[in-house]
N, C-alpha and C positions, 0 to 999 in steps of 0.2 A: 269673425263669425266662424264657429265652426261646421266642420262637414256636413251632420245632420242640419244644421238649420239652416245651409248654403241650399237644400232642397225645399224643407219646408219650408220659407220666407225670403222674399227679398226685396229688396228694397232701396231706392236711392236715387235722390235728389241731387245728383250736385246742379251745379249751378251753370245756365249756359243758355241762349237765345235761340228761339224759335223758330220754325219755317213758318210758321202760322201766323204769328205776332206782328202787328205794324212793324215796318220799318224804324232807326231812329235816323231821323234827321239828320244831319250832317252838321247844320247849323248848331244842334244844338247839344250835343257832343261833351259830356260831362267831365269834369278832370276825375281822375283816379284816386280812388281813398280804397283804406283797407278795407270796407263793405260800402258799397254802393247807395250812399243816404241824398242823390239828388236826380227828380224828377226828367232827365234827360233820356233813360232810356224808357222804352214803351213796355213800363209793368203789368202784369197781369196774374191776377192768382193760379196756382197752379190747378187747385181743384175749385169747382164751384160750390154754394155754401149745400146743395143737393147730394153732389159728389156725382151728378148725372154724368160729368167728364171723365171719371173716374172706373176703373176697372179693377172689384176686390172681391172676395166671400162676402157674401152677407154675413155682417154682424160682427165683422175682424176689424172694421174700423167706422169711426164716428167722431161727428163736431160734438164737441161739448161747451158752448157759447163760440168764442173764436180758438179753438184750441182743437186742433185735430191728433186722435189719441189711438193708437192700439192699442186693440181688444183679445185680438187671436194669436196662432203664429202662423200670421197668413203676409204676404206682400200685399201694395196698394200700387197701381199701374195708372198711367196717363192711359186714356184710349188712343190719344193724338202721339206722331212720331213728331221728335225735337229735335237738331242741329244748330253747332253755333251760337250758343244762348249762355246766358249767365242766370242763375239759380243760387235764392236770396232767402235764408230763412234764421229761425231761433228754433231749438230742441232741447229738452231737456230729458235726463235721462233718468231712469226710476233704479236704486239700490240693483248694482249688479246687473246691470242694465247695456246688452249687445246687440247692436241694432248698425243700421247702414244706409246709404243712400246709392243707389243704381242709376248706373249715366248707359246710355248707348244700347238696351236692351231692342237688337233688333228682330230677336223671333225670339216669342215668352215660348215657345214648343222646345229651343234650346236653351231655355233657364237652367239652374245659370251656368252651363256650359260659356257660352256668349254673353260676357257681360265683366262690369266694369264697377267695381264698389268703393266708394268715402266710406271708412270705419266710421259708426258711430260709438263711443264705449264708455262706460265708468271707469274709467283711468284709475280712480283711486278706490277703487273696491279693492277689499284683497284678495279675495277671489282671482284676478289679475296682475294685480301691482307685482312686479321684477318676475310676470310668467308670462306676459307675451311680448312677442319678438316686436320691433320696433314697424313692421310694417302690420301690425296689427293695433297700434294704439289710435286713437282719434284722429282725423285727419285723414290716414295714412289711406293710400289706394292699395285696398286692403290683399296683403301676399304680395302685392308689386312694387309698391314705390312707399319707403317707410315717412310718416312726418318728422319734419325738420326739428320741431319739438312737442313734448306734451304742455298742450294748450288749451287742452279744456280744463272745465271747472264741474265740481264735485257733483254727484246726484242730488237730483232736488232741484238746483239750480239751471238759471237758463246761459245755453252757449248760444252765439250768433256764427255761420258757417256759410259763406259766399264760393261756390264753385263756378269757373270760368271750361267751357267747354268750345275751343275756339279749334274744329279741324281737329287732329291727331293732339293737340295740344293741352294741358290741362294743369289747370292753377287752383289750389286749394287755399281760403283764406278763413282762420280760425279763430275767431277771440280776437280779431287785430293782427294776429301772425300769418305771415306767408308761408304755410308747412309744406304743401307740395308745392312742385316746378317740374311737370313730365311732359317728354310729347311721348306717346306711345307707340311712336314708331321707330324708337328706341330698343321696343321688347319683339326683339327677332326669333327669340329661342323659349318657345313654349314651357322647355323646365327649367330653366335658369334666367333672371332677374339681370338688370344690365350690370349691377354694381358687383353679382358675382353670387347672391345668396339662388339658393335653390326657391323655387316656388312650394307653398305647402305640399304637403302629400294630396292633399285633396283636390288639389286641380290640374295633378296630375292628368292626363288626357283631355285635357283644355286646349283650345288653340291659342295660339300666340298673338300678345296682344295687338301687335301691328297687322296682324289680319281682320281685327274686330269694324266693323262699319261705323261711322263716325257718326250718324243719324238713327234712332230711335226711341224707345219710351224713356220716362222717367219712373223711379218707384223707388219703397221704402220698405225698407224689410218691417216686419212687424213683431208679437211678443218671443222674447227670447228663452227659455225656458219660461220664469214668472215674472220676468221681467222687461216693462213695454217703454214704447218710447212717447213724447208728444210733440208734439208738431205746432208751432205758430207763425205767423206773417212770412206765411208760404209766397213765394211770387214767383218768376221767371220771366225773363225779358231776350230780345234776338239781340246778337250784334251783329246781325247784319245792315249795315248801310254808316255804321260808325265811322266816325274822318278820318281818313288814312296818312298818314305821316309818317316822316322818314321812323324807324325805329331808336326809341332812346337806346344808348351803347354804355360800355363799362370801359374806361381807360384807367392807364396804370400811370401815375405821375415819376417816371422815376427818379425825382429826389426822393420817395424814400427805399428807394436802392441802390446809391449811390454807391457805399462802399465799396459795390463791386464792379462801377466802370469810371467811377470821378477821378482815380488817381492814375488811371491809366492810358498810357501810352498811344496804344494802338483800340479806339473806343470804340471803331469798328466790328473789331474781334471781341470786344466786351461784350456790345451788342447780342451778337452773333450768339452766342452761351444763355445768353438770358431773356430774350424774345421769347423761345422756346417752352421756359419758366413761366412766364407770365403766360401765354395763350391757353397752357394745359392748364392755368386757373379759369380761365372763362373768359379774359379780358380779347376786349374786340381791338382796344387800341392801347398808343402808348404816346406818353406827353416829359418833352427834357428842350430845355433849354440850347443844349452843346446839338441839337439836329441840324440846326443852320449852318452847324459853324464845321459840319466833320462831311465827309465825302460824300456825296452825293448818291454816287454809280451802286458803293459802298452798303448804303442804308438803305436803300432801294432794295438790294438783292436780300437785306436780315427781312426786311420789311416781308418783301412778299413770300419770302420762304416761311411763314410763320401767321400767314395771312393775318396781320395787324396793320391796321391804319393808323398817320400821325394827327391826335386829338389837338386840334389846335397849335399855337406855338407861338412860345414866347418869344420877343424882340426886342430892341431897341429903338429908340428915335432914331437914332443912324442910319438903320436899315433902310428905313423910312424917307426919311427927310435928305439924305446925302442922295443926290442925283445920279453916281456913280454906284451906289448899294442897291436903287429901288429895284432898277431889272432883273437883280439877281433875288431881292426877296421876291418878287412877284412870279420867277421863274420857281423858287423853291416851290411858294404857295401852289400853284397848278399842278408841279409834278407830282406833290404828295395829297393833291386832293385837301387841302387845308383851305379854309375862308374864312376861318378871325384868326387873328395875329391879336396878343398884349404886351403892353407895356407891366414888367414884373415889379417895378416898385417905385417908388416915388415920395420923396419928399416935399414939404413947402411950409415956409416961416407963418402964412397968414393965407385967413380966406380969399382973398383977391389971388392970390398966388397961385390955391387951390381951382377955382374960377378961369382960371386964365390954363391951369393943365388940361380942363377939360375943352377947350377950346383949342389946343393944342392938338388934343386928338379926333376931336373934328377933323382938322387939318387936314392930318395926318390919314385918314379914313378918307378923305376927299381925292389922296392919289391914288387910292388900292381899289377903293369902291366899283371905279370903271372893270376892275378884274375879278371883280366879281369878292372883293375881299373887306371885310367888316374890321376896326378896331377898336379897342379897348383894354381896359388897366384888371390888373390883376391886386386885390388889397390886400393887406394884411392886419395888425392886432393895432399898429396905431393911428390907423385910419377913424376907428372907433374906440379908441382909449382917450386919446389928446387932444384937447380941444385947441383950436386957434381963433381968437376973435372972439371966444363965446361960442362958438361952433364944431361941430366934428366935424371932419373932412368928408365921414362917410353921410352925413347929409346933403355934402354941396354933388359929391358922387352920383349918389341916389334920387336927390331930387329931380324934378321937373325938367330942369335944364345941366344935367348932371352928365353921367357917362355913359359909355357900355361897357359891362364887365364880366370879368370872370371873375364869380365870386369864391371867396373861400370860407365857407359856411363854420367852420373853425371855430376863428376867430368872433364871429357874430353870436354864436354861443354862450363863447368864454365872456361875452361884456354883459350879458342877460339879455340881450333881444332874442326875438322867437324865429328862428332860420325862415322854418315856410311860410313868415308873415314879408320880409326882407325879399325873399324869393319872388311870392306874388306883387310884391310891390314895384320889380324891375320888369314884369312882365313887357315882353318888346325887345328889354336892351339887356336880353344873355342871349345874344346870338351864338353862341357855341357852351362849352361847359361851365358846368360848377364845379370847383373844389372838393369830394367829398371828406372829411377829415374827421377823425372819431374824437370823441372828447372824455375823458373818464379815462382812456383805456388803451391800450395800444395799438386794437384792430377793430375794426365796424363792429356793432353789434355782440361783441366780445360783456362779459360781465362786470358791471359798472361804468359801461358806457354810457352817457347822455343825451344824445341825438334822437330826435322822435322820428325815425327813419321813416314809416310810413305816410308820417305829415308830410316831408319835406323832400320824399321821391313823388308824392300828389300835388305839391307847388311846384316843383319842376317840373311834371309833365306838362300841368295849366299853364304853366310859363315858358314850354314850345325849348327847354333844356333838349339839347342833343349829347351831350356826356357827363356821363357820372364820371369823372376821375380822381379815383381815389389817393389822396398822399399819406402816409401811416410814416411819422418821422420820430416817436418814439424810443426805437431800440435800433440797434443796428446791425450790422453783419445776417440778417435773416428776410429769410421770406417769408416768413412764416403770417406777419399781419399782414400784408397786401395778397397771401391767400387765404384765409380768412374773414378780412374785407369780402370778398371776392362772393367768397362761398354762403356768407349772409346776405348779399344785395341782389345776387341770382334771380331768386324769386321775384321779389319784387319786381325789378325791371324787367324779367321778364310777363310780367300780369300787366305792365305799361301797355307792353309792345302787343299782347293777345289782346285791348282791348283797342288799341288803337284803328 
């Protein structure tokens, strides 16, 4: 939006729950999709079909059947102040078409001095197209926070746009993509942006956005020089009273960084160098095999200088079942805060064979259980490629009286089954993480990748996942895809954890 119409209109909807708005239930607590298509939270339209709710010029804005349309270049205001809420709509925008949605407007007397904008835009006008800066296209929190990508679609057409307004917090979701992930209390420095760009010239003498009140109107900017925007299945719902749960987390599996501590000596000091690496990507944790088995005192001190925790961890039967090993897995488990342990792989000639491992790790879960410690198998490709008896192994797994696992969503891919159908169907028994593994491509979300990330970060949430841990074993000697993972899954997990 430019300067002159940052005075004359404004406007903005994002998306975010109410103080006003029933509570939602705790019971009944929705899983997480990239826009909000089930009855869980307590909806409500934003304006009424009158617009008596509503605060605008006459004649700047009107229903026309269910479709609410700027007329003027005037904004359109809630009378009611809003916190906490998530805000759920479609827009489409008309040829050349620059328009906004306004979250936290708490005194329209400093409009919009104080205030907080979702670009709305014709991306593909040319008027626009490669002249405005990336914190200025759709999505974007406009001058602040640029979107992740252009994700809308053309004038004419309708886009769908869900904004989460959780506290300082704020998650933009666009067409299905996660574009924003900001808390704004991030933006300390009134003319300069966290990632380093200057702020427009125009809001120059603004105050800083971590100063702005996390509580006020909603509104929508209105026509843009001649060109307006429309508005349909307007809602907005509180998330206040939603089920609180630990926060889903991002771990780094480091097999696929191995190059740079597998062949070495002292993997302490390997450690030591690359904890660092991975944290400044975003990851909260980290997951390897050799943790058991390397110093203690050691990974303790990588550990906590880099504040990452260790996401589960693989084992052995031995560990396990030798009488002489369990005290020391179970002293590992406590010290590092770990409470599923798996088994990394596993063979067997026939179903009965298969049948008889998961009964094994029964067992095996029945000495750790008292410590509070959970087990299960970790699959891989021919769990679901090879059949024995007529059967895949990853039926006798999955079934009824199957395992608990960590699974590795990879593989389940690569054979044609649908990840977040497998996901929801373990519900219960992924007591720690899933695998995340990119298919196509070398890094998450990278071009030509295959994973329907938004499906299957929304069956893991419903399925009570506590780590994303991503393996990217592709290419080697780099970090390059396990940061890039990294920097696509952001968002998303984090819009888990704002709605949780």
């Amino acid at each position: 939006m430019k300067k002159e119409m940052m005075f004359a209109a404004g406007a903005a909807l994002l998306i975010a729950g109410c103080a006003t708005a029933p509570q939602v239930p705790t019971e009944s607590k929705a899983p997480i999709e990239p826009h909000p298509d089930t009855p869980a939270y307590a909806w409500k339209p934003l304006f009424a079909k009158d617009l008596s709710d509503a605060e605008f010029k006459e004649g700047s804005w009107a229903w026309e059947g269910d479709v609410l349309r700027s007329m003027k270049a005037n904004p359109i205001w809630t009378k009611a102040d809003y916190e906490n809420y998530v805000l759920d709509f479609e827009y489409m925008m008309e040829k050349d078409g620059n328009s906004g949605v306004f979250i936290y407007i708490s005194n329209l007397d400093q409009f919009p001095k104080y205030k907080i904008e979702v670009q709305l835009l014709d991306d593909d006008s040319p008027k626009f197209q490669g002249k405005e800066l990336p914190y200025q296209q759709s999505g974007s929190l406009y001058g602040r926070a640029p979107a992740l990508e252009i994700a809308s679609k053309p004038a004419g057409e309708w886009n769908r746009m869900t904004v989460f307004c959780n506290g300082k917090n704020v998650h933009v979701i666009l067409n299905g993509k996660a574009v924003v992930d900001a808390n704004i209390d991030n933006w300390k420095d009134p003319l300069v942006n966290p990632d380093g760009t200057p702020v427009p010239p125009w809001h120059r003498g603004f105050p800083a956005l971590s100063t702005i009140p996390t509580r006020g109107r909603v509104g929508f900017q209105g026509v843009h020089g001649e060109a307006g925007v429309k508005i349909r299945n307007l809602r907005i719902a509180s998330l206040v009273g939603a089920l609180t749960r630990p926060p889903m987390k991002l771990a780094c599996q480091m097999w696929g960084v191995k190059d740079f501590w597998q062949g070495k000596q002292d993997k302490i000091a390997a450690f030591a160098e690359i904890f660092p690496k991975i944290k400044a990507m975003g990851y909260e944790g980290v997951q390897c095999g050799a943790f058991i088995h390397v110093d203690a005192d050691g990974l303790e001190k990588a550990l906590k200088a880099n504040g990452l925790a260790v996401a589960d961890q693989p084992v052995s039967f031995a560990d396990i079942e030798d009488e002489a090993k369990l005290p020391q897995t179970v002293a590992f488990c406590k010290r590092f805060g770990v409470d599923f342990v798996y088994i990394p792989w596993h063979e067997a000639k026939t179903a009965a064979e298969w049948r008889a491992f998961c009964r094994r790790l029964d067992a095996a879960e029945a000495k750790l259980k008292p410590h509070g410690i959970r087990v299960g198998y970790h699959q891989h490709t021919h769990e679901l490629s090879q059949k024995v008896d007529g059967e895949y192994p990853w039926d006798i797994l999955t079934g009824a009286d199957g395992a608990r696992l960590e699974m590795d969503i990879g593989p389940v891919l690569d054979v044609g089954r649908v990840p977040a159908d497998e996901i929801l169907k373990m519900k219960g028994r992924l007591p720690g993480g899933i695998h995340v593994k990119p298919v196509g491509a070398a890094a998450v979300g990278a071009p030509g990748e295959k994973q329907d990330w938004p499906k299957v970060i929304a069956a893991a949430e419903k399925a009570g996942v506590k780590w994303l841990v991503v393996e990217c074993e592709k290419r080697k000697d780099t970090f390059d895809d396990i940061a890039a993972s990294a920097k696509y899954l952001k968002p998303l997990v984090s819009l888990v954890n704002a709605m949780r």
